[in-house]
ZAMARGU-4260 file (C-alpha; in steps of 0.2 Angstrom, whole numbers, plus 5000, padded with zeros to 4 digits):
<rodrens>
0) 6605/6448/5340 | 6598/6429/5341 | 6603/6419/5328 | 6581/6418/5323 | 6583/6436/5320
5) 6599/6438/5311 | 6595/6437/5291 | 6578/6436/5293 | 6564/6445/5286 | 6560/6456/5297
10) 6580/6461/5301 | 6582/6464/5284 | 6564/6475/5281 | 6573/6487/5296 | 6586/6495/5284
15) 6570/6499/5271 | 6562/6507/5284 | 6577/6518/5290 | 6581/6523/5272 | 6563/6526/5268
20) 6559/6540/5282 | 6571/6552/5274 | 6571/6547/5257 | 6551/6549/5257 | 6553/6565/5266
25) 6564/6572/5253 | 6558/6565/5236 | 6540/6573/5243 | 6545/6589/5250 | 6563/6595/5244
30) 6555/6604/5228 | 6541/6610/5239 | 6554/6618/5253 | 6565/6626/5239 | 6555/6631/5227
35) 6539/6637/5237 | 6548/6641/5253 | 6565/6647/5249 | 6560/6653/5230 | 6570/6647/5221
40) 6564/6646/5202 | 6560/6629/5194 | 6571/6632/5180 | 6589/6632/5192 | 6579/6617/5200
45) 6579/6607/5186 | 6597/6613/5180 | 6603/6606/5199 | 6593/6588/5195 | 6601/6589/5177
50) 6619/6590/5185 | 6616/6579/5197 | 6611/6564/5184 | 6627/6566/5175 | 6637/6563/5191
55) 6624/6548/5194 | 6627/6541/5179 | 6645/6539/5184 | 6644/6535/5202 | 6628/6523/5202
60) 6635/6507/5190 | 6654/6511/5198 | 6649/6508/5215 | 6638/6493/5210 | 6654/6485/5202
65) 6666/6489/5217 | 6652/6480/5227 | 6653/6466/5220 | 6673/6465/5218 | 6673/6468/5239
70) 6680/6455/5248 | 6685/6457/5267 | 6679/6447/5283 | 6664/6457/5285 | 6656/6453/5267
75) 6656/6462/5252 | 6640/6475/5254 | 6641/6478/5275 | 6655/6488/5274 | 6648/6501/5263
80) 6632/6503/5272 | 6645/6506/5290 | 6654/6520/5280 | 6640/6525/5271 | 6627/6530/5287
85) 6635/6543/5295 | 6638/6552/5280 | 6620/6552/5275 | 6614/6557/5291 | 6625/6572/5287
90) 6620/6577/5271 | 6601/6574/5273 | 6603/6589/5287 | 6612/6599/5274 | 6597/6596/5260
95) 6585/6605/5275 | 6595/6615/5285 | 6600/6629/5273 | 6609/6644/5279 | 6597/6661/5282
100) 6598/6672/5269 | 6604/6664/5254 | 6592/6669/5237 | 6597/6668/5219 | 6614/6660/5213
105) 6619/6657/5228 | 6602/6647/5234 | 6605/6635/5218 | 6623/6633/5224 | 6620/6626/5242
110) 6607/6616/5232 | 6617/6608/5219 | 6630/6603/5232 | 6619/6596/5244 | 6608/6585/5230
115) 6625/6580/5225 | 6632/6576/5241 | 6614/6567/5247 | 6610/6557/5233 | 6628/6550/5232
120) 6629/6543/5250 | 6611/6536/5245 | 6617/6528/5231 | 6630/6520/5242 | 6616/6512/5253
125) 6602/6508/5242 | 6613/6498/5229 | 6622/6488/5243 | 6605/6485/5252 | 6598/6481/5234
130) 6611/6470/5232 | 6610/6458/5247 | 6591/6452/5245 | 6594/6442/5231 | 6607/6433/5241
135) 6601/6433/5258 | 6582/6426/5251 | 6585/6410/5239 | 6568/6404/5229 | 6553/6411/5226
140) 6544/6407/5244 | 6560/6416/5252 | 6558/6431/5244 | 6537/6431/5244 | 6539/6432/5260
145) 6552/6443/5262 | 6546/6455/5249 | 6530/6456/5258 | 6535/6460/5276 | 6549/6473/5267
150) 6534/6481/5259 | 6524/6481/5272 | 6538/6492/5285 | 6541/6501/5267 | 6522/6509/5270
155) 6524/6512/5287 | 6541/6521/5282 | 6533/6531/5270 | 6518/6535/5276 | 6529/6542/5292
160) 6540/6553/5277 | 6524/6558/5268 | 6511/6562/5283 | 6520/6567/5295 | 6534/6577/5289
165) 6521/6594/5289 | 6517/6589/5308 | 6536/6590/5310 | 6540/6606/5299 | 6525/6617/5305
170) 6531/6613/5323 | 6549/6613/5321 | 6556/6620/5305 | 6563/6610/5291 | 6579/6609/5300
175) 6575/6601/5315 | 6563/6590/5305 | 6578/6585/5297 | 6587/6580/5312 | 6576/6568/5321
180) 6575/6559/5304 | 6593/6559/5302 | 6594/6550/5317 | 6579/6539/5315 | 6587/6535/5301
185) 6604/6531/5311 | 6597/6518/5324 | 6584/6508/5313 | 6600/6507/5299 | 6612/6501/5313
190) 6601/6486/5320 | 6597/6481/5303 | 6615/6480/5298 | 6622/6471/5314 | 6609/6458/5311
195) 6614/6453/5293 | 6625/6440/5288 | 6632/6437/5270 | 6635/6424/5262 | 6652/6418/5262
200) 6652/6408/5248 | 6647/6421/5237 | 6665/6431/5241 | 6675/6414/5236 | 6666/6416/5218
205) 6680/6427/5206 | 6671/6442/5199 | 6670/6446/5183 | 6682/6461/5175 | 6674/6476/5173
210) 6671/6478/5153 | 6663/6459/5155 | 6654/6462/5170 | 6645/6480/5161 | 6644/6470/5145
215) 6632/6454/5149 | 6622/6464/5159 | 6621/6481/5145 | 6615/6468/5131 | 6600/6460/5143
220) 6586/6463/5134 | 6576/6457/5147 | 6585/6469/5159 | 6583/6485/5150 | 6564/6484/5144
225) 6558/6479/5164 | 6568/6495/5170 | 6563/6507/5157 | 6544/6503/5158 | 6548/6502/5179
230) 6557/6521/5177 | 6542/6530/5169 | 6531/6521/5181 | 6544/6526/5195 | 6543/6546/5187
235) 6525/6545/5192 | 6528/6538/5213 | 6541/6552/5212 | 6531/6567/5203 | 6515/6563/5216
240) 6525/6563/5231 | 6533/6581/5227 | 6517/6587/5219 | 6503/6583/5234 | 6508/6598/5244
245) 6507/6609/5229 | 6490/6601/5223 | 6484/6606/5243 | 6488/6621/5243 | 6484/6628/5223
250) 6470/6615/5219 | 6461/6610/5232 | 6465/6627/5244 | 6469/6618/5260 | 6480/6623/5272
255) 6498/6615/5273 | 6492/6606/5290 | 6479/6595/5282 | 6490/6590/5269 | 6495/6574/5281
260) 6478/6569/5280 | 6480/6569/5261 | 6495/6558/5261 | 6488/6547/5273 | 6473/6544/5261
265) 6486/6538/5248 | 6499/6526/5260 | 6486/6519/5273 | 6475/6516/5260 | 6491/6505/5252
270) 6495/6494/5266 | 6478/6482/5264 | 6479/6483/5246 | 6493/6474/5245 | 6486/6459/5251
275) 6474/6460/5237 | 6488/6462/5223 | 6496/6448/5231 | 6480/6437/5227 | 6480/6445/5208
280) 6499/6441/5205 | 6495/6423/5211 | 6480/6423/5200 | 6487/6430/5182 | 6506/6429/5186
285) 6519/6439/5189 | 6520/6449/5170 | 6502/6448/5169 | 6499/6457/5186 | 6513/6470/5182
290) 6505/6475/5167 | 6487/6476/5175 | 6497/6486/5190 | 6503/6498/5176 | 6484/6501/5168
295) 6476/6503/5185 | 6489/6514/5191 | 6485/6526/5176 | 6467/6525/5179 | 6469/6529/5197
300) 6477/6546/5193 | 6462/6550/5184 | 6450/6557/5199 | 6465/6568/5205 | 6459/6581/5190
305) 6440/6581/5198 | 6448/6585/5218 | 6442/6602/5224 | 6442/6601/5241 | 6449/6591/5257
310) 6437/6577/5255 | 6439/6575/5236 | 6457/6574/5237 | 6456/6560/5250 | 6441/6550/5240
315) 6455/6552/5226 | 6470/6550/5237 | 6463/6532/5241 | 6461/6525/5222 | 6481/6531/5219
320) 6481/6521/5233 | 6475/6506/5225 | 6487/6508/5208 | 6501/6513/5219 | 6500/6496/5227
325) 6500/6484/5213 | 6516/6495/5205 | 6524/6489/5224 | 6520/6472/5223 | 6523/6466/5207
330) 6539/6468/5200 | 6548/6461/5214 | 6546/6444/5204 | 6554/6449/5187 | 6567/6458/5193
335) 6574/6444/5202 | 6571/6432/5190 | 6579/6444/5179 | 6597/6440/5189 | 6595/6424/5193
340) 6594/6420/5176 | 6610/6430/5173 | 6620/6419/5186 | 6613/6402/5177 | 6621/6411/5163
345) 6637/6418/5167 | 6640/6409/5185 | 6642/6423/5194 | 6631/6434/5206 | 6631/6450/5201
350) 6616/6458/5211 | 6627/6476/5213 | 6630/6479/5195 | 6613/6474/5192 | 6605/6484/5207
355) 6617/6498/5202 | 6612/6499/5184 | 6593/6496/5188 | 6593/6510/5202 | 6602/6522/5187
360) 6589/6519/5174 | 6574/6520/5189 | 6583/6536/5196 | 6583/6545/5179 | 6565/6545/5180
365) 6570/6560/5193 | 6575/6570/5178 | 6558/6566/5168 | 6547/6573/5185 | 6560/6587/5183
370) 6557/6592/5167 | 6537/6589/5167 | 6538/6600/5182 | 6547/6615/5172 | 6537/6612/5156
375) 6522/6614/5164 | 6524/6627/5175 | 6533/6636/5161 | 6516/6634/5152 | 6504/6642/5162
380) 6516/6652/5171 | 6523/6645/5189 | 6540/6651/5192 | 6540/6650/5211 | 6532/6653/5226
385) 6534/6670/5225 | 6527/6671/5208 | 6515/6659/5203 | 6511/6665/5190 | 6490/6667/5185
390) 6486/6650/5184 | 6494/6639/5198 | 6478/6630/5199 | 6480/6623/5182 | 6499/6622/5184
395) 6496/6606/5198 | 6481/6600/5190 | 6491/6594/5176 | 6505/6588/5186 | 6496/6577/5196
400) 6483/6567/5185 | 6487/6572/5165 | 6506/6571/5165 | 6505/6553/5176 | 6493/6546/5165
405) 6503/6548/5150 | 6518/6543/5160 | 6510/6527/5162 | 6503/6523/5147 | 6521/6523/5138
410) 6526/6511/5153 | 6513/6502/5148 | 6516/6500/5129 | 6535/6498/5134 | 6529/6481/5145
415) 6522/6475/5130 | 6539/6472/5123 | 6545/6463/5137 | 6541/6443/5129 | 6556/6432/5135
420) 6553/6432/5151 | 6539/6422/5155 | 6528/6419/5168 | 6531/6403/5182 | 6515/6394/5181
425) 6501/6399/5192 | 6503/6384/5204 | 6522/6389/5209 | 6519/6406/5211 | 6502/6401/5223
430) 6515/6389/5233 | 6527/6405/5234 | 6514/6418/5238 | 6506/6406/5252 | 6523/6401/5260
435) 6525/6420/5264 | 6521/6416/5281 | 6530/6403/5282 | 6547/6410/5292 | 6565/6405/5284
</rodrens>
């Protein structure tokens, strides 16, 4: 790779684009292949996610730390991602290729060892990728700029995962499907890695032992108020994504191949919108546009509870749209103000135990969607796809406008607590968001 390219923007928004394609495709169809396809009853589902936290609990901050404590020639984070990718390509394949003929027990079984197996190898490669942005883009003009070309390959990414994942099912069976994102997944992972370059002089700095390391970041107020109000807001990305085929099918009566035209409505509708929350946070600020991102993406959810046909849902598919977009545009700010702020501190970068203890509280929201799911359909009487019980329609209505809506509104109120961390004036952030053009 040329030495332009290397640690650019654009070399680095190639690793969120090869982890995004599966990712998406998972968060927004796993629950729909096992439990409307395979059968397999929302209760062991959400016993599976439960498991499956506890061993993330464990496995998210302790890789975050070993991250940063990683010192060979080729940098502390680029070594985890090498060993990290074949093994993911391997265990996304086992999330979608399940063996013929499993039901019951031994259908949760397969499932709980595959979630475990996939989301671990995940973790490996979202916390190291998390980790080297804050080191690879210093200042707030870097990282506008770099924030905005990631999110921008970050919709392409999704929209591929969300959209056309029920091309790819319907003509080749989630198994196959499974495959050409594994290995999607395999080549856009490899260029970006082989065209990033740490920082050396971040490996000369001593870390911190581990009870110190866990402590300064634990009792950062700041730090734990931004990622709870984020995680519920997060529960809503996740509970949308792995409800819309659901909603299609029990709510708006579609068949599954028009449900890509649905998610389009959602992700294309994102990519200009971004642009617009990117004049908003210049405007008001970075905590001022956060909050605003949270109230409109609890209004947006709203229209979802009129949709009754193909056309309603895509008229409501492009106001989530517009919430959706502000929630990915404006906490790229604070988080990173967050750990900079701690290395002024401390003197040390931590950006893994950070990113690691971040992506743990954000991830747990997987058990909220989890357990909203359950409830719900315990409620009006969905157990699976083989008995949906009398109401579905009521079932998905709920999971995709009321439960979000309230999901929010605690992010909300929780955002209001969040005073410390103030705002850069209007006139620095303008310069940041203007210089996004601007290449490093």
């Amino acid at each position: 790779m040329g030495k332009k390219f290397e640690n650019s923007s654009i070399a680095y928004a190639l690793g969120m684009f090869a982890m995004m394609v599966p990712s998406q495709a998972f968060s927004a169809f796993y629950s729909y292949y096992y439990v409307e396809k395979l059968g397999l009853a929302i209760g062991l589902a959400t016993i599976a996610r439960a498991v499956f936290l506890i061993w993330d609990a464990v496995n998210q901050p302790m890789f975050g730390y070993l991250s940063d404590r990683t010192r060979t020639r080729y940098g502390r984070r680029k070594p985890w991602i090498y060993a990290a990718i074949p093994f993911f390509m391997m265990t996304f394949v086992m999330v979608f290729a399940v063996p013929e003929g499993l039901t019951d027990f031994d259908l949760f079984i397969w499932f709980l060892i595959a979630l475990i197996l996939y989301e671990g190898v995940a973790t490996i490669l979202w916390v190291n990728y998390g980790a080297l942005f804050p080191e690879l883009f210093q200042g707030d003009r870097l990282r506008a700029k770099a924030s905005a070309v990631q999110q921008g390959f970050q919709m392409v990414a999704i929209l591929i995962g969300s959209a056309l994942t029920p091309i790819l099912f319907n003509a080749l069976g989630f198994g196959s499907m499974s495959v050409v994102y594994a290995l999607v997944f395999g080549v856009f992972m490899l260029l970006f890695v082989v065209s990033v370059r740490e920082n050396e002089q971040a490996m000369k700095e001593p870390p911190l032992k581990l009870i110190e390391a866990f402590r300064e970041t634990l009792k950062n107020k700041e730090f734990w108020i931004f990622n709870i109000a984020n995680s519920f807001a997060q529960t809503v990305n996740g509970l949308l994504g792995s409800i819309i085929p659901f909603y299609a099918k029990y709510v708006l009566k579609i068949p599954e191949s028009q449900v890509s035209l649905l998610l389009a409505s959602i992700f294309v509708s994102v990519i200009p919108l971004v642009a617009v929350w990117y004049f908003i946070v210049r405007k008001l600020g970075g905590l001022k546009s956060w909050r605003l991102a949270l109230v409109v993406y609890g209004l947006s959810v709203i229209p979802l509870w009129f949709g009754q046909n193909l056309a309603g849902g895509i008229a409501a598919g492009v106001v989530v749209g517009f919430g959706l977009a502000g929630f990915l545009v404006t906490p790229a700010m604070l988080s990173s103000r967050i750990i900079d702020l701690d290395a002024e501190k401390t003197g040390r970068r931590r950006e893994g135990v950070y990113t690691a203890v971040a992506g743990f509280i954000t991830r747990s929201s997987g058990l909220i969607s989890a357990l909203a799911f359950w409830v719900v359909g315990m409620i009006f009487g969905y157990v699976s796809g083989e008995n949906p019980g009398p109401n579905p329609e009521a079932t998905f209505r709920y999971l995709v406008s009321v439960v979000p809506f309230c999901l929010l509104a605690v992010s909300m109120i929780v955002s209001l607590f969040l005073k410390n961390l103030s705002d850069d004036n209007n006139e620095q952030i303008a310069r940041a968001l203007e210089g996004q053009t601007v290449e490093k």
